[in-house]
C-alpha positions in Angstrom: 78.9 114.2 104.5 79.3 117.9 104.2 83.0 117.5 105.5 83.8 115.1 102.8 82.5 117.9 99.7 84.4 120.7 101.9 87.8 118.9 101.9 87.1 117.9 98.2 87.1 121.9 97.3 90.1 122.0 99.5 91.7 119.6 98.0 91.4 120.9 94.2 92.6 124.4 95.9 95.8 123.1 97.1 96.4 120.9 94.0 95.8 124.2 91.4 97.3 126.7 93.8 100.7 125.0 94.3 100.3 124.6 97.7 104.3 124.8 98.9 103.5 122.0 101.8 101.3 119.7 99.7 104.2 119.6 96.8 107.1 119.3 99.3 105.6 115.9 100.2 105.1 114.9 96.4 108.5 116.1 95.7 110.0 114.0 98.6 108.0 110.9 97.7 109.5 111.4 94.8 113.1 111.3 95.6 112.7 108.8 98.2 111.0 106.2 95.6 113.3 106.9 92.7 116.5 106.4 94.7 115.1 103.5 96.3 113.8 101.3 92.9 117.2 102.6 91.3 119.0 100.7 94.1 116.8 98.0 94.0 117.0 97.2 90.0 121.0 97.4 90.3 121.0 94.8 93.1 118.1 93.0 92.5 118.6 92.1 88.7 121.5 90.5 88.6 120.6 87.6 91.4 117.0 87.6 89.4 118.3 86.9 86.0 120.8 83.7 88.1 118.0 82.1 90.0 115.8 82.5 86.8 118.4 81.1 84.5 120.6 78.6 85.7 119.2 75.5 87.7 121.5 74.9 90.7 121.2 72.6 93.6 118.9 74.2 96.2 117.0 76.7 93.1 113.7 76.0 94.8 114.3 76.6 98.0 115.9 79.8 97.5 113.4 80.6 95.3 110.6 79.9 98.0 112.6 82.1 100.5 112.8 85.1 98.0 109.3 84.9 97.1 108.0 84.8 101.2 109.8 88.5 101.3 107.2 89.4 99.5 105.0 89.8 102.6 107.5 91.8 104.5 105.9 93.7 107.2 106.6 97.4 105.8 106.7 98.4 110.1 109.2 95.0 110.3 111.5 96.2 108.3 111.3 99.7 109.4 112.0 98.3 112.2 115.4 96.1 111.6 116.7 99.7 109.3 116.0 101.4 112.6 117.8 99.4 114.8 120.9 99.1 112.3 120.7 103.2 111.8 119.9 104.4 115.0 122.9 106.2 117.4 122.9 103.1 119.5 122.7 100.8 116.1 126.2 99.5 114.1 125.7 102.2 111.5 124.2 104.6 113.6 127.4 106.9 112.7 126.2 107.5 109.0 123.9 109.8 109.9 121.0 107.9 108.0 118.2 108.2 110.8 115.7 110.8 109.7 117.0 111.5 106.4 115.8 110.5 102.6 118.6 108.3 102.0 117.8 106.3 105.0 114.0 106.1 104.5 115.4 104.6 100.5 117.1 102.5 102.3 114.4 100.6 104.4 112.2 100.9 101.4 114.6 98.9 98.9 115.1 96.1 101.6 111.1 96.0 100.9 111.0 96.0 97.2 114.0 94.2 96.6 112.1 90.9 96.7 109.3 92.0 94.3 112.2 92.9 91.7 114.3 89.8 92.3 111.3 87.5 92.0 109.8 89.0 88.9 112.9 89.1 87.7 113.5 85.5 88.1 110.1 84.9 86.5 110.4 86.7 83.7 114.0 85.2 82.3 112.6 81.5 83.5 109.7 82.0 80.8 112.3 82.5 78.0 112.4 80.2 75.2 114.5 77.1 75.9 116.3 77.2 72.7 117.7 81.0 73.7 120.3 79.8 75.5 121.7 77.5 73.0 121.5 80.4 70.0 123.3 82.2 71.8 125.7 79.9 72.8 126.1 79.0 69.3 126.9 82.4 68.1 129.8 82.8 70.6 128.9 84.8 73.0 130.2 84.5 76.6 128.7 84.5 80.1 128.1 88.5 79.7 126.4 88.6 76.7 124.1 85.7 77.5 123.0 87.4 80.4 122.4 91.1 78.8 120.5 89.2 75.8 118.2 87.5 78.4 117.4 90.4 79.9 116.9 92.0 77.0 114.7 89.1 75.5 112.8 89.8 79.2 113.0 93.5 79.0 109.0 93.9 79.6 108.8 91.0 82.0 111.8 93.1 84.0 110.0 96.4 83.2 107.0 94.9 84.8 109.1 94.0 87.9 110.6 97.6 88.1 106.8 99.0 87.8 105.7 96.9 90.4 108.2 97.7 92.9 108.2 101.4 92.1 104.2 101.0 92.9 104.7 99.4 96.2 107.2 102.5 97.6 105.3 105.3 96.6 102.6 104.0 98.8 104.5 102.5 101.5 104.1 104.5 105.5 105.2 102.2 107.8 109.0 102.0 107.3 108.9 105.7 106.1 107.3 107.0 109.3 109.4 105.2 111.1 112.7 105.9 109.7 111.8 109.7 107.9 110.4 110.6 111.5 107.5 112.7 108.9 109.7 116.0 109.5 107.8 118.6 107.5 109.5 120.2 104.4 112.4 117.4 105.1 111.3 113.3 105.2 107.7 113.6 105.0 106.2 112.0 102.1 102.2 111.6 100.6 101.5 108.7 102.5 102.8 110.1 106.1 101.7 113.2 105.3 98.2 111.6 104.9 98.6 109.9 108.1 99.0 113.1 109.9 96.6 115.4 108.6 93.8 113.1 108.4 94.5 112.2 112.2 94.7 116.2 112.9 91.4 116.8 110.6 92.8 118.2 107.7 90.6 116.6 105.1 91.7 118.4 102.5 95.3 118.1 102.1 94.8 114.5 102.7 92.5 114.1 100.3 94.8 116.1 97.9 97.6 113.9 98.6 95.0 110.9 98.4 94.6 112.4 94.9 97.5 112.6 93.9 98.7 109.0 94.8 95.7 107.4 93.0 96.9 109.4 90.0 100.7 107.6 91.0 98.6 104.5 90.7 96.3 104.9 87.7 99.9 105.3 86.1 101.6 102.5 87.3 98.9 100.4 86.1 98.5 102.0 82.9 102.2 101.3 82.1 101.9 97.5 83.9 99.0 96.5 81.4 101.0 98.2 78.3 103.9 96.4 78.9 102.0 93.2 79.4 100.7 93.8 75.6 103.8 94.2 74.0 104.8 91.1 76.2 102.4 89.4 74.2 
């Protein structure tokens, strides 16, 4: 057990010190997760808010098929971005292999679900009578749809939270894709992966820390916005 208090110290050293490598992963995990729930929210709202709203032929189904996404394999997806990305793949001349935009982009295929479903959820649970008041005060197709997002603002919130949770802690898709280059694609959670596998307790354990802090966080504001909700 004496490993386990020795990498704790360590740990605590790095964190306090400013250890260049340990904050280059944070800083990356960063970037990566912020570009990718950005993406997500602007493509995932809109088709939330419609299969929440509006009752069409065929709402349930689709519905059913959004919410099995949920389960993506993080190392599927990684995966399918792969092959797409790759020299050999149809968009292997971006360049995206091995860089931050391209790990964003295999991690908002994976949270794209989470915010189009709780999207969906959220503007279904408005008050029946919404629609009609604002229908009544003259407002067109826009403005219905920004008030009902706004009238679901911490349901949506919720939704963005929850996604944002999921890519800050996501590895399979980012190893695969990011390649873990040091000072370049790797993030906390590959960067984990690697040093606990090459006996590095303590700048895993850092990172560790560090991500349960990410967590405690995410929760924090989850629950808060579940109490204004209410």
């Amino acid at each position: 057990m004496g490993y386990i208090g020795e990498g704790i110290l360590k740990a605590l050293k790095l964190l306090l010190s400013g250890d260049p490598e340990t904050y280059s992963a944070i800083l990356t995990t960063l970037k990566v997760s912020s570009l990718s729930i950005s993406t997500s929210l602007i493509m995932g709202i809109p088709p939330g808010f419609v299969l929440g709203y509006y009752d069409f032929p065929g709402r349930k189904q689709l519905r059913a098929f959004v919410d099995t996404l949920l389960a993506l394999p993080t190392v599927v997806v990684g995966l399918f971005v792969y092959a797409l990305i790759s020299k050999r793949g149809p968009l292997g001349n971006l360049g995206l292999l091995f860089t931050i935009p391209g790990i964003a982009v295999a991690q908002t295929i994976l949270i794209l679900p989470i915010v189009v479903s709780l999207t969906a959820t959220a503007v279904s649970q408005l008050d029946m009578r919404f629609k009609d008041t604002v229908l009544t005060l003259g407002a067109g197709k826009r403005k219905v749809a920004l008030s009902a997002i706004f009238e679901s603002r911490y349901g949506v919130g919720a939704a963005a939270i929850s996604a944002y949770s999921r890519a800050i802690s996501e590895v399979g898709a980012s190893m695969m894709i990011g390649g873990n280059i040091k000072w370049h694609t790797r993030t906390i959670t590959t960067a984990i992966a690697l040093e606990t596998g090459k006996g590095d307790f303590g700048m895993g354990i850092a990172l560790g820390i560090v991500l349960l802090l990410f967590a405690f966080i995410v929760n924090w504001v989850v629950q808060l916005l579940k109490r204004k909700k209410v």
